[in-house]
MMTF fields as JSON, N, C-alpha, C and O atoms, coordinates in Angstrom:
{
  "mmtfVersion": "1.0.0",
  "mmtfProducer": "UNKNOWN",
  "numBonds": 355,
  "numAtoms": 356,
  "numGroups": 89,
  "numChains": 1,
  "numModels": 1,
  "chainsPerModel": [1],
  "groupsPerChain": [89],
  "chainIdList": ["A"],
  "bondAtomList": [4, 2, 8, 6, 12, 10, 16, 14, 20, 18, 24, 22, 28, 26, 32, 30, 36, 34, 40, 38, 44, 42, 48, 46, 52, 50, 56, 54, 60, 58, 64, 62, 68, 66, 72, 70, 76, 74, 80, 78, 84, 82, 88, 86, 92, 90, 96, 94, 100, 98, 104, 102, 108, 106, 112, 110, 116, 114, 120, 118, 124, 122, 128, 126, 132, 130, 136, 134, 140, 138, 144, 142, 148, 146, 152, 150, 156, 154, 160, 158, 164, 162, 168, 166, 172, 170, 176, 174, 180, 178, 184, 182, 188, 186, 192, 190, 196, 194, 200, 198, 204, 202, 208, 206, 212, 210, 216, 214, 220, 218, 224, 222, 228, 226, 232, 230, 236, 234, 240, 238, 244, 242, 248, 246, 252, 250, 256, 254, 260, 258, 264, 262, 268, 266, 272, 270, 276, 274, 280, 278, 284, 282, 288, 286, 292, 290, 296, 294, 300, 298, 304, 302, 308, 306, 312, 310, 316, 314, 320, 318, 324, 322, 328, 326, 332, 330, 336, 334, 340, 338, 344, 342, 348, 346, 352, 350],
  "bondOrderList": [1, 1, 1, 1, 1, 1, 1, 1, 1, 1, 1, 1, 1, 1, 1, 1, 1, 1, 1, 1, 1, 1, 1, 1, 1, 1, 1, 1, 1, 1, 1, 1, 1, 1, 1, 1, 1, 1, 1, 1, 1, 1, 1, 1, 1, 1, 1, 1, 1, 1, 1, 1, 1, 1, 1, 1, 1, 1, 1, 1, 1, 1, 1, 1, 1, 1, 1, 1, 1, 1, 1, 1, 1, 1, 1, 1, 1, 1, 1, 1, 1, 1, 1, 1, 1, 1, 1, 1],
  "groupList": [{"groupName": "UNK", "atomNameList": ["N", "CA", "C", "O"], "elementList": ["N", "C", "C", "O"], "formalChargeList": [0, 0, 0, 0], "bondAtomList": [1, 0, 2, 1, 3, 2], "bondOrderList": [1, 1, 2], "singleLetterCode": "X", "chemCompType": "L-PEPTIDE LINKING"}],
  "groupTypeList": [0, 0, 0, 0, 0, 0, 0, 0, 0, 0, 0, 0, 0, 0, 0, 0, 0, 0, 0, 0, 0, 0, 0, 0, 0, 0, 0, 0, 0, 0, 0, 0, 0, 0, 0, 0, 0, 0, 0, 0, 0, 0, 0, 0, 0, 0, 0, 0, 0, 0, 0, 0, 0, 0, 0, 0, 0, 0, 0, 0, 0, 0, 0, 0, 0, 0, 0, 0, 0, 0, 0, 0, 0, 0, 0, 0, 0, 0, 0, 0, 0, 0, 0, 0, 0, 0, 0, 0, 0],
  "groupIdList": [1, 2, 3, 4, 5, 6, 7, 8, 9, 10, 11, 12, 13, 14, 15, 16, 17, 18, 19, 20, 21, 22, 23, 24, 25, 26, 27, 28, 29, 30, 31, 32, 33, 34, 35, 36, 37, 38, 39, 40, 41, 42, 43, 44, 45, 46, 47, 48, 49, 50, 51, 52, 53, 54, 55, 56, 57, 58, 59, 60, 61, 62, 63, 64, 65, 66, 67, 68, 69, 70, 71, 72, 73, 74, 75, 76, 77, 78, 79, 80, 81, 82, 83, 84, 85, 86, 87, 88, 89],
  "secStructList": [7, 6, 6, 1, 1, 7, 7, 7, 1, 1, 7, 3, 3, 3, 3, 7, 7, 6, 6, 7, 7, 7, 6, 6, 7, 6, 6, 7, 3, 3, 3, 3, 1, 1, 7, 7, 1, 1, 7, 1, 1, 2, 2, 2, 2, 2, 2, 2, 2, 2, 2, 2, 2, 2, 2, 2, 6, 6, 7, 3, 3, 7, 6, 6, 7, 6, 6, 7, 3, 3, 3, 3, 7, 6, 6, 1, 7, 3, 3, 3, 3, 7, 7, 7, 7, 6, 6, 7, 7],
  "xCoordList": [-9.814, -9.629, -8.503, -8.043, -8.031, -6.967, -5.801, -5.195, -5.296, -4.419, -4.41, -3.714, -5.373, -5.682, -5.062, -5.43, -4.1, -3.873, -1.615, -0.955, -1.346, -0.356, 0.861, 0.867, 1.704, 3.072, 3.252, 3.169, 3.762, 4.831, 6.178, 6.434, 6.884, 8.653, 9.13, 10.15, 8.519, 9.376, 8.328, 7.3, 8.85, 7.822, 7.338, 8.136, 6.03, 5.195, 4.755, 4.488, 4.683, 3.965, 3.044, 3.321, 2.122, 1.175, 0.151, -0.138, -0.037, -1.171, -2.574, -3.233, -2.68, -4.383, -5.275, -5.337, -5.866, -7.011, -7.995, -8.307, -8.43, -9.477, -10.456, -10.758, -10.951, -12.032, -12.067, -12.934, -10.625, -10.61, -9.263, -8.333, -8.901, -7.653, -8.13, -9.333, -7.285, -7.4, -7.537, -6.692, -8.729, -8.68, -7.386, -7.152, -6.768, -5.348, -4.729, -4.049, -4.341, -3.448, -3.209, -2.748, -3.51, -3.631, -2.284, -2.185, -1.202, 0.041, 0.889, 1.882, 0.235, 0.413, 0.344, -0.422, 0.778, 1.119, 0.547, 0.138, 0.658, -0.112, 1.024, 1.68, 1.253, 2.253, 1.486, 0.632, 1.942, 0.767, 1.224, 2.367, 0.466, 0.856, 0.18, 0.366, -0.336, -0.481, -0.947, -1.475, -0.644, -0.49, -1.963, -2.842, -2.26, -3.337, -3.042, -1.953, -4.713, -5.12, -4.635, -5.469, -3.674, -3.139, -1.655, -0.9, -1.504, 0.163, 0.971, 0.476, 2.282, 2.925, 3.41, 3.629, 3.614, 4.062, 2.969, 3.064, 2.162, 0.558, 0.733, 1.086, 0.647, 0.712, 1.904, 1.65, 3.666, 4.08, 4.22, 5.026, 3.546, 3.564, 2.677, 3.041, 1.478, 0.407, 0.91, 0.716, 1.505, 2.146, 2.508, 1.803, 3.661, 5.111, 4.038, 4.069, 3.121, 2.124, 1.289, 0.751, 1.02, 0.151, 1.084, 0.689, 2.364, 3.173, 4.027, 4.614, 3.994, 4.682, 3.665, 4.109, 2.24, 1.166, 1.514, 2.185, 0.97, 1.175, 2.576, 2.485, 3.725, 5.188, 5.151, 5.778, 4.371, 4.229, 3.268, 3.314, 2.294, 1.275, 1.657, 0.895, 2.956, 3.773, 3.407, 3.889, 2.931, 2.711, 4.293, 5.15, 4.648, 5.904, 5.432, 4.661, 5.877, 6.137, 6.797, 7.99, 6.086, 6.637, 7.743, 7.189, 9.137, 10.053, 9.281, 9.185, 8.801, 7.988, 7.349, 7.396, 6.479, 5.391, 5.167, 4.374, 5.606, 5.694, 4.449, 4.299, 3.241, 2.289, 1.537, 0.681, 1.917, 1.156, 1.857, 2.966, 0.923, 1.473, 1.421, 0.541, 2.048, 1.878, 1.789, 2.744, 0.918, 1.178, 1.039, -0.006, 1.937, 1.775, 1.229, 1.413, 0.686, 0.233, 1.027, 1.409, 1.414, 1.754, 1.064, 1.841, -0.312, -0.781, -1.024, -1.949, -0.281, -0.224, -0.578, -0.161, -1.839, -2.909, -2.224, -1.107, -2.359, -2.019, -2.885, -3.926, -2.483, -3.456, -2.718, -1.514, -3.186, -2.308, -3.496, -4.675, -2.428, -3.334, -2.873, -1.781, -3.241, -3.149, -3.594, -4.486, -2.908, -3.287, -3.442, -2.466, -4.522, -4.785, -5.326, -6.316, -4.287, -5.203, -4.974, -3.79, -5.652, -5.738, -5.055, -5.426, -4.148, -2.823, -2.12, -1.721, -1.96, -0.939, 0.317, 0.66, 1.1, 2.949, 2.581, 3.492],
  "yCoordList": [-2.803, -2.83, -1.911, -1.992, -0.968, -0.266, -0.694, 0.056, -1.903, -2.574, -3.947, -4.956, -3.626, -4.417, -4.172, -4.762, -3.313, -2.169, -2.04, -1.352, -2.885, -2.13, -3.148, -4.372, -2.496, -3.451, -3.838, -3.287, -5.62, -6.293, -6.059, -6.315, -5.693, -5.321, -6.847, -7.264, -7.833, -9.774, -10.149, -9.583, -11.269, -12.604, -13.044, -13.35, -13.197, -13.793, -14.993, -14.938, -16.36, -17.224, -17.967, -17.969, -18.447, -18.888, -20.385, -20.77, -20.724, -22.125, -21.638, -20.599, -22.799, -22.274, -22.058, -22.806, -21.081, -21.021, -22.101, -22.689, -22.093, -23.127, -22.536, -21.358, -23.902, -23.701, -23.235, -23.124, -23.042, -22.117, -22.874, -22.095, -24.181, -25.376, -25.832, -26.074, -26.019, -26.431, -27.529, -28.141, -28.407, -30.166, -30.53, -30.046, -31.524, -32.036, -31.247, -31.598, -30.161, -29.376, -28.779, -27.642, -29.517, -29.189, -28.931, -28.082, -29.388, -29.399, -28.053, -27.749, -27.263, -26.039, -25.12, -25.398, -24.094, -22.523, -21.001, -20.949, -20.274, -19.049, -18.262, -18.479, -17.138, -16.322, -15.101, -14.762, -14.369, -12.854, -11.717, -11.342, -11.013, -10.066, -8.843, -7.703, -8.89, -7.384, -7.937, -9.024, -7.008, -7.446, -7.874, -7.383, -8.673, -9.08, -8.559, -8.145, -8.539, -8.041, -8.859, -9.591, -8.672, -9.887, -10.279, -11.082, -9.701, -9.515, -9.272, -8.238, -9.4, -8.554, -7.48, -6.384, -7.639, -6.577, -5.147, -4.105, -5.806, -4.9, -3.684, -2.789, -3.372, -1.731, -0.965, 0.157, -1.461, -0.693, -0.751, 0.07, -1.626, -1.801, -0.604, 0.452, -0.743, 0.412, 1.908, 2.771, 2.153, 3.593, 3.811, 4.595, 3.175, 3.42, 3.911, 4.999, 3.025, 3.804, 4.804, 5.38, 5.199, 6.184, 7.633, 8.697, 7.545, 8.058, 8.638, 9.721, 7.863, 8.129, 8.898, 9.854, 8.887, 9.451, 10.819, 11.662, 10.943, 12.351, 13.628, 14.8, 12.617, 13.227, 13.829, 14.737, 13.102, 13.198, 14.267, 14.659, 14.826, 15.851, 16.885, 17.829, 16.859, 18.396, 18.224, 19.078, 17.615, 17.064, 17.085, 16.835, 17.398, 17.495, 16.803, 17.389, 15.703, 15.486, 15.867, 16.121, 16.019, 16.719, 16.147, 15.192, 16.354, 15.903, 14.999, 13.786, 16.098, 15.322, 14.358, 13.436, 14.519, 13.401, 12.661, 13.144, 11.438, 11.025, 10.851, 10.02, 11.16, 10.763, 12.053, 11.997, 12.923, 14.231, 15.208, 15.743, 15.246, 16.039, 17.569, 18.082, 18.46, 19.79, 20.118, 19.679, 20.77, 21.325, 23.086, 23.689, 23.492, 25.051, 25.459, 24.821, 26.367, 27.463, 28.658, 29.163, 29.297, 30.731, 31.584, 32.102, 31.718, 32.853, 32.519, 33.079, 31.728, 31.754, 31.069, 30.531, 30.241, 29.063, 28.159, 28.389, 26.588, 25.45, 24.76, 25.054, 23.624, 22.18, 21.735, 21.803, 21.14, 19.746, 18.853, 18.931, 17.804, 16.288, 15.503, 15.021, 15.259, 14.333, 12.906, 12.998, 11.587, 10.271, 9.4, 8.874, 9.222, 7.598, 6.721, 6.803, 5.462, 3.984, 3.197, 2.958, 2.702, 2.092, 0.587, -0.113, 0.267, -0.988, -0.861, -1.868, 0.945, 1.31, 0.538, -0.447, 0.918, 0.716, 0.206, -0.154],
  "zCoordList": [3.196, 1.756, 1.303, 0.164, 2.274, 1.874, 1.372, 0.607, 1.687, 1.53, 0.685, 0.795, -0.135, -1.583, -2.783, -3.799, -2.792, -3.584, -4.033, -4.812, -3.232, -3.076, -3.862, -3.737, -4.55, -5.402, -4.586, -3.488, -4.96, -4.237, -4.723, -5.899, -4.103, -4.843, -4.206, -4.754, -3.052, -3.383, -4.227, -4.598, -4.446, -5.191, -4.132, -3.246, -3.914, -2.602, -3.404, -4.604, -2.468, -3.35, -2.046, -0.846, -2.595, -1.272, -2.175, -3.308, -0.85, -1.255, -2.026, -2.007, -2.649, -3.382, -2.165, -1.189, -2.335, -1.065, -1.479, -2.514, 0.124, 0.458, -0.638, -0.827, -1.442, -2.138, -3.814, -4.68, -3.714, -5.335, -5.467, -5.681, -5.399, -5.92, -7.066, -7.164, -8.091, -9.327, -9.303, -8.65, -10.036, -9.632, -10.842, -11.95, -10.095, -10.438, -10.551, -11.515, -10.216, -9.736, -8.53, -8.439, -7.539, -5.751, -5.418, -4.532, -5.841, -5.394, -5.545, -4.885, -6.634, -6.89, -6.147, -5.224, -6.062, -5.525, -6.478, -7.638, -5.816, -6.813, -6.38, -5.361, -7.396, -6.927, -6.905, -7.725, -5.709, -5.511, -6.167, -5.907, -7.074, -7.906, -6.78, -7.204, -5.846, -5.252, -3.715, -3.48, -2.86, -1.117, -0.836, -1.544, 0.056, 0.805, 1.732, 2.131, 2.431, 3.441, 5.222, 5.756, 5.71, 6.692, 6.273, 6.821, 5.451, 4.456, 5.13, 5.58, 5.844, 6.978, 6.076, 6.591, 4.783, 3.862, 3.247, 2.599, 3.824, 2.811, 3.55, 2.782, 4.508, 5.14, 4.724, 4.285, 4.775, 4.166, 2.605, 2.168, 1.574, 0.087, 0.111, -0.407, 0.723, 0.504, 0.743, -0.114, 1.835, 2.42, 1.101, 0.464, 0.429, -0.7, -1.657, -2.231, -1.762, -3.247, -2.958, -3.903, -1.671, -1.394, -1.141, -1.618, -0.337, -1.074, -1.957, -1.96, -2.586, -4.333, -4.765, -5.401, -4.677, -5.511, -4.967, -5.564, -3.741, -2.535, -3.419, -3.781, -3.455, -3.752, -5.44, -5.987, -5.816, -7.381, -7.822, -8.987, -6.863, -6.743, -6.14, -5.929, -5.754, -5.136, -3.514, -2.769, -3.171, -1.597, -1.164, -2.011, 0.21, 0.691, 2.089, 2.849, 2.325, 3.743, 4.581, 4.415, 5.853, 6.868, 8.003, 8.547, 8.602, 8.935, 10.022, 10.211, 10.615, 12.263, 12.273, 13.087, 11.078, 10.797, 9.891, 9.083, 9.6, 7.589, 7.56, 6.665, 8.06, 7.795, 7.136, 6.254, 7.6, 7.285, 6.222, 6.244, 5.382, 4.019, 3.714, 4.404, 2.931, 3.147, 1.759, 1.117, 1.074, -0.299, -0.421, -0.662, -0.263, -0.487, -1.914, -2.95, -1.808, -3.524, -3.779, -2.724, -4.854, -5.388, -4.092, -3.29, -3.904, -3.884, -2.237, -1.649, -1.653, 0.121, 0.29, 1.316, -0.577, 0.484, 0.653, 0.188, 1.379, 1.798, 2.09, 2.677, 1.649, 2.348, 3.061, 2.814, 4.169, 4.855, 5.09, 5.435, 4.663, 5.088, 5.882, 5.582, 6.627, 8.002, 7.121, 6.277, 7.382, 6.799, 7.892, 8.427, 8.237, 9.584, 8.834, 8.107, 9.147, 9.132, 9.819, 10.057, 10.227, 11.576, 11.253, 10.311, 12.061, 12.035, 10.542, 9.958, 9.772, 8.643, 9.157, 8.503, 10.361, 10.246, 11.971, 12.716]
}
């Protein structure tokens, strides 16, 4: 479900799914306003927005690892977050 979530920056357009075709309108197409799950695009649409959020919260990614985030404080402390998902990139 992670990857339910994420902007499309192309126009994706796809067949009516099985079962949910408009009667007299079968010939039609749907255009996808956000990535599916099986998307070849959905893992990195999802990264870019999970990302952007991370960068926008003072999160700094780390050179070594784009996956793992660093947020320092004033007073010394730090978080780091490590991000796994399994078949992400």
């Amino acid at each position: 479900t992670a990857f339910l979530h994420g902007d499309l920056k192309e126009e994706i357009y796809m067949a009516q799914p099985e079962g949910f075709e408009v009667k007299g309108k079968e010939n039609l197409v749907c255009r996808l306003k956000k990535s599916l799950y099986g998307l070849k695009q959905a893992p990195r649409q999802w990264y870019e927005k999970f990302d952007s959020f991370m960068v926008g919260h003072e999160y700094k990614r780390t050179a070594a690892d784009h996956c793992v985030y660093v947020r320092k404080f004033p007073d010394g402390n730090f978080i780091i977050l490590l991000l796994y998902v399994d078949d992400m990139l």
